[in-house]
C-alpha positions as CSV (number, residue, x, y, z in Angstrom):
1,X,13.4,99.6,-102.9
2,X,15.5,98.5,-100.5
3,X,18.0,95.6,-101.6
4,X,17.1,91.9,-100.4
5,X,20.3,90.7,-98.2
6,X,21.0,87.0,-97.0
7,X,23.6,85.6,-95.2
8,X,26.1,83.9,-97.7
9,X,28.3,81.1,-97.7
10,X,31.0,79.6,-95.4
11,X,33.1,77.5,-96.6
12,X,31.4,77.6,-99.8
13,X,28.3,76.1,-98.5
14,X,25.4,78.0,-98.0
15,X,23.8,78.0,-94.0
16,X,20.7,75.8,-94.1
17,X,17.4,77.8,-93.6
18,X,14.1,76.0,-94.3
19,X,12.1,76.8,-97.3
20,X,9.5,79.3,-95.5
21,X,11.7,81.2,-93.8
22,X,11.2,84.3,-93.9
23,X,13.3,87.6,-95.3
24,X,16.5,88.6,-93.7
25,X,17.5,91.9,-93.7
26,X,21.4,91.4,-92.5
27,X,24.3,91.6,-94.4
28,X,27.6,89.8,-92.4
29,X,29.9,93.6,-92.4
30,X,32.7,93.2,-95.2
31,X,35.8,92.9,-92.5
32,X,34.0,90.3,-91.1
33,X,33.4,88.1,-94.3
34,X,36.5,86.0,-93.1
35,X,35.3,85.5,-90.2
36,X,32.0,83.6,-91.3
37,X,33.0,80.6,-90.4
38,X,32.6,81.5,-86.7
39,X,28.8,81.9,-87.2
40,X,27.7,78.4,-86.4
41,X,29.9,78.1,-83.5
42,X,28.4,81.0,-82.1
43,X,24.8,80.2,-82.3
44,X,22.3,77.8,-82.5
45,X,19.3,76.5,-84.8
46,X,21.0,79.0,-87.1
47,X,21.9,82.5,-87.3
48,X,19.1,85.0,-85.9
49,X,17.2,86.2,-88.9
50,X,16.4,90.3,-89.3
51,X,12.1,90.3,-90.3
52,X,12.6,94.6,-89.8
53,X,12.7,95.8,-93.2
54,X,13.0,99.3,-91.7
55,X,16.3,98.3,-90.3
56,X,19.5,96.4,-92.0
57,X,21.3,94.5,-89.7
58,X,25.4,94.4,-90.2
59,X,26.6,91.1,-88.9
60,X,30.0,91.8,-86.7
61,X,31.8,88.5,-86.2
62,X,34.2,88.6,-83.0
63,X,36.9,86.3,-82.0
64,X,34.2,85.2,-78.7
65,X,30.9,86.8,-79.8
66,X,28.8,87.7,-82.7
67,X,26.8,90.5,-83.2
68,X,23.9,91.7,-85.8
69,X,24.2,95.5,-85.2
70,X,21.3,98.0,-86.0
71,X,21.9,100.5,-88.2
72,X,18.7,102.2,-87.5
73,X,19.4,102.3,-83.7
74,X,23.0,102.5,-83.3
75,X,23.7,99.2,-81.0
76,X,23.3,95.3,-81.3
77,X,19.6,94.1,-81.8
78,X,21.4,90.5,-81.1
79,X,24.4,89.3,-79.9
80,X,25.3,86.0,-79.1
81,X,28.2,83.5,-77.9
82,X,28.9,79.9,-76.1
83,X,30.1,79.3,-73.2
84,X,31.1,75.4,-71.7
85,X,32.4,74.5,-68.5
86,X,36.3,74.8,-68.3
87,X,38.5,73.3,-66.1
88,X,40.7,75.6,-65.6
89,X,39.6,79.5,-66.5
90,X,42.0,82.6,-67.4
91,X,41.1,85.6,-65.8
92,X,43.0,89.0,-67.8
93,X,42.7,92.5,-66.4
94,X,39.6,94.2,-66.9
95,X,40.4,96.6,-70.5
96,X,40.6,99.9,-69.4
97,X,38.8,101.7,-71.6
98,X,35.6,101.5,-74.7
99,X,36.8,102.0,-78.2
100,X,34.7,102.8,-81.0
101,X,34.4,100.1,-83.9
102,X,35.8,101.2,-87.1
103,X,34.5,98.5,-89.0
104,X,31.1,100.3,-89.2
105,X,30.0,103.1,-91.3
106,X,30.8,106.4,-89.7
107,X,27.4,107.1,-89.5
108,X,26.9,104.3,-87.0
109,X,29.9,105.1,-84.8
110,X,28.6,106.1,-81.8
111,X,31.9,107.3,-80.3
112,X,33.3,105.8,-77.0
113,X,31.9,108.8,-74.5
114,X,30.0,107.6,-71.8
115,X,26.0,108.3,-72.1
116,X,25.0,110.0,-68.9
117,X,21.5,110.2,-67.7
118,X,21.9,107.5,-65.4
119,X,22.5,105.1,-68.6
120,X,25.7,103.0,-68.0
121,X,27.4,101.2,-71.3
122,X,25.9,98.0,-71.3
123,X,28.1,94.9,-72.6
124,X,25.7,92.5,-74.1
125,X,28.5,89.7,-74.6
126,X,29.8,90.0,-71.3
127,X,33.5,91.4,-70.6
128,X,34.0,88.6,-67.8
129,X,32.8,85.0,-69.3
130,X,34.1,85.8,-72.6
131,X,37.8,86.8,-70.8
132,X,37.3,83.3,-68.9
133,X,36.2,81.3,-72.1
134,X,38.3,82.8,-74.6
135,X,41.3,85.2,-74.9
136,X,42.9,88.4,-73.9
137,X,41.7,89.8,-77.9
138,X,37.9,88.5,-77.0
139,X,37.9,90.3,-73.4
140,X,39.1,93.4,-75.5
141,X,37.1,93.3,-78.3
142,X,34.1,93.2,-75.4
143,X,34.9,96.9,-74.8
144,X,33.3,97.3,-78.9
145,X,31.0,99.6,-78.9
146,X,29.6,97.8,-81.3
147,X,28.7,95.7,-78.6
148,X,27.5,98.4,-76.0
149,X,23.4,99.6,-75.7
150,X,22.4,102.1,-73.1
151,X,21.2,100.3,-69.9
152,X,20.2,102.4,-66.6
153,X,22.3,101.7,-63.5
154,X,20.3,99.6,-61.9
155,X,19.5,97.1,-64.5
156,X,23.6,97.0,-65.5
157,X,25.2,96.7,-61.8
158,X,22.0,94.4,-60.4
159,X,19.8,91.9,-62.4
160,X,21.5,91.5,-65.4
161,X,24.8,91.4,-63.5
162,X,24.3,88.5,-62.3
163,X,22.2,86.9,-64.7
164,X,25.8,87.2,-66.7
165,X,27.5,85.6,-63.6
166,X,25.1,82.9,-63.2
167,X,25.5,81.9,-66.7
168,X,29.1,81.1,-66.8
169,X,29.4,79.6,-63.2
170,X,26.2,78.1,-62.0
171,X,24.2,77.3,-65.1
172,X,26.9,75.0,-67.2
173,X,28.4,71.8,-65.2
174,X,31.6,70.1,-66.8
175,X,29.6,68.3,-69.1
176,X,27.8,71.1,-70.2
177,X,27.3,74.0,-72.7
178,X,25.1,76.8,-72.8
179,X,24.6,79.2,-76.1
180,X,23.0,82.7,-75.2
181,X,21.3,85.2,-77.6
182,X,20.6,88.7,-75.8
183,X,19.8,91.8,-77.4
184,X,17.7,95.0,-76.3
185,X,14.1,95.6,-77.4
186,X,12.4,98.9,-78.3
187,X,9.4,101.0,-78.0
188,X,7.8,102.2,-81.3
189,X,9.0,105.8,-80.3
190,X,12.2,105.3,-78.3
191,X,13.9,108.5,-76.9
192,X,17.7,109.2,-78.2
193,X,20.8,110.0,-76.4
194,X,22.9,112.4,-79.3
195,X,25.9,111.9,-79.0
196,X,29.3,114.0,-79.5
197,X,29.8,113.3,-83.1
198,X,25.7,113.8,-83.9
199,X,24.8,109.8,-84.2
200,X,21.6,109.2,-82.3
201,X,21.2,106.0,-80.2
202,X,17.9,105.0,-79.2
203,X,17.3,104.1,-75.4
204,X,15.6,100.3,-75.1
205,X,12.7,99.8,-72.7
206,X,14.0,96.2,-71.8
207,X,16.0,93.4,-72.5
208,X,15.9,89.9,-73.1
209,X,18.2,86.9,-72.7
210,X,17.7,83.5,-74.5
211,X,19.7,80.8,-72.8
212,X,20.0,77.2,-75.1
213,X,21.3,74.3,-72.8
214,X,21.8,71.0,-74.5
215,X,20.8,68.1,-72.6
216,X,21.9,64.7,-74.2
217,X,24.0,64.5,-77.3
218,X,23.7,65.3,-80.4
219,X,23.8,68.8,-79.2
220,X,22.3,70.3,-82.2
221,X,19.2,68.6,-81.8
222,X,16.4,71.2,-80.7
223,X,14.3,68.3,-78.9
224,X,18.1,67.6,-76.9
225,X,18.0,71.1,-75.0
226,X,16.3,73.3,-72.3
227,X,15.6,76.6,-72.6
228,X,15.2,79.7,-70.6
229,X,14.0,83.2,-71.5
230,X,13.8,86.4,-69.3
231,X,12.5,89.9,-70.1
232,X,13.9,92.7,-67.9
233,X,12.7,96.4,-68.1
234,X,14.9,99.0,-67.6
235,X,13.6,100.2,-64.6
236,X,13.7,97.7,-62.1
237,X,14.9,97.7,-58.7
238,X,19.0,97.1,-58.0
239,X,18.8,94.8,-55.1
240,X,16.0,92.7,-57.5
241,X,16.5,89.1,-57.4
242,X,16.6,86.6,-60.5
243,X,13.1,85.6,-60.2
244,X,10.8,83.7,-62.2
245,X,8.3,86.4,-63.2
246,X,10.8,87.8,-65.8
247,X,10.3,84.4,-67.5
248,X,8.7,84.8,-70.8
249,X,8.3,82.6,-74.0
250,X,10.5,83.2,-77.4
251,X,7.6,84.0,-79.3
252,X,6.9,87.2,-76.8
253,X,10.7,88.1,-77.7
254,X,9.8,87.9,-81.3
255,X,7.4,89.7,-82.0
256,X,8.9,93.0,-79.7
257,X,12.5,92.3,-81.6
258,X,10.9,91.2,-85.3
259,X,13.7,88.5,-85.5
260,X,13.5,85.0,-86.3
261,X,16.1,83.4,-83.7
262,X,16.2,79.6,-84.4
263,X,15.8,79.7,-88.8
264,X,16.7,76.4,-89.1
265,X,13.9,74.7,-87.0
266,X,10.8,72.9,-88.6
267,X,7.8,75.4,-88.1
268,X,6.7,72.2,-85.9
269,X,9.8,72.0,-83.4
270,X,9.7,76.0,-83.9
271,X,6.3,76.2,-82.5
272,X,6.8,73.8,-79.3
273,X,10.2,75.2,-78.4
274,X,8.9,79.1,-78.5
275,X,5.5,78.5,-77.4
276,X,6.7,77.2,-73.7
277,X,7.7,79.3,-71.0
278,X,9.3,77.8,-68.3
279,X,7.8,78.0,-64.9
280,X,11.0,77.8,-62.9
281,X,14.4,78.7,-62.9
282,X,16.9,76.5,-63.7
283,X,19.0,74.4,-60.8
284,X,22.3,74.9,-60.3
285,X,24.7,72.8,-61.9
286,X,27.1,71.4,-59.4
């Protein structure tokens, strides 16, 4: 019988989930109990809650990201970070190369090979806002591949490029802050790539994005924030625009990704913030 995890304290205070919220099945990764502290900076409505039994999520706590990496499929099934509009940004060379992430159990280490078959190693927290938000260690630790899932060319170097690029330029004003949860989501039989050291890592069919932009103070407050939610599939054309008909709602992300991303919400303001789906894009934010 598989052992019952939750996410523990910080700071010797457990993190608020409501009474009927479901199981988790995450445990924060031992080098990274330390680090707890960062988890409610990094998200939102509370930490993203694992409903895949099948599936133990180890929670990787970066110095600009978080991640809850799948043990079953070899990459992130979340990741999320912050970003706010800065005044002035630094801007570090681009780390040259991927390293694999020793804080995992060999068995998950993917190495830091490239995948091949037209599959590019896909940052979900994205090298360039989190080297302009953060630090020189947050770019590098990026380059994780703990961080990495397989994403074909076109989705990596078109649509999701600059959906990234939009979210750390256009989408946050300088009163602003945005929180984004992205993570891949799976068929029930994905293929594998095999890598060089025999771990498998399953090929998604899409990916989502969750973007969370307060509106009004107090930040926190789930009525006090917009949201936005897109579904890509991996095969979509390069020169593909951001466009409206990726929108989908949070429920829809849900049920593909069995996880519970907002824990902390009444199942009242649960239910009318992942019901909705937008029907346009947001403006941009001069």
């Amino acid at each position: 019988m598989k052992k019952l995890f939750f996410i523990l304290s910080i700071l010797g205070h457990s993190i608020s989930f409501s009474q009927d919220s479901q199981t988790d099945y995450s445990l924060v990764n031992e080098q990274s109990t330390c680090m707890e502290y960062l988890l409610p900076l990094f998200t939102i409505h509370g930490v993203p809650k694992n409903q895949n039994e099948d599936d133990t999520l180890s929670i990787l706590i970066n110095h600009g990201y978080c991640v809850g990496y799948s043990t079953k499929y070899n990459q992130p099934r979340w990741v999320a970070y912050q970003v706010s509009k800065a005044k002035q940004d630094v801007d570090y060379s681009r780390f040259p190369f991927f390293v694999d992430d020793t804080r995992l159990n060999p068995e998950n280490r993917i190495g830091s090979e490239t995948f091949g078959g037209g599959y590019d190693l896909g940052h979900l927290a994205p090298n360039a806002a989190i080297n302009r938000q953060y630090s020189k260690l947050s770019q590098m630790e990026t380059f994780l591949m703990s961080n990495i899932s397989p994403q074909t060319a076109d989705l990596n170097r078109g649509v999701w490029q600059k959906l990234e690029a939009k979210i750390y330029t256009d989408y946050i004003s300088e009163k602003e802050h945005l929180w984004v949860i992205i993570g891949p989501v799976f068929s029930e039989n994905p293929e594998y790539i095999t890598r060089k050291n025999k771990t498998k890592v399953a090929i998604p069919e899409a990916f989502y994005c969750i973007l969370i932009r307060p509106r009004v103070y107090p930040y926190d407050s789930p009525g006090n924030s917009d949201y936005l939610t897109f579904l890509f599939p991996q095969q979509i054309d390069r020169k593909q625009p951001i466009d409206v008909q990726f929108l989908t709602n949070i429920n829809e992300i849900e049920c593909k990704t069995k996880l519970n991303f907002f824990p902390n919400l009444t199942k009242t303001m649960e239910k009318k913030i992942e019901e909705k789906i937008a029907t346009e894009l947001w403006e941009i934010s001069e």
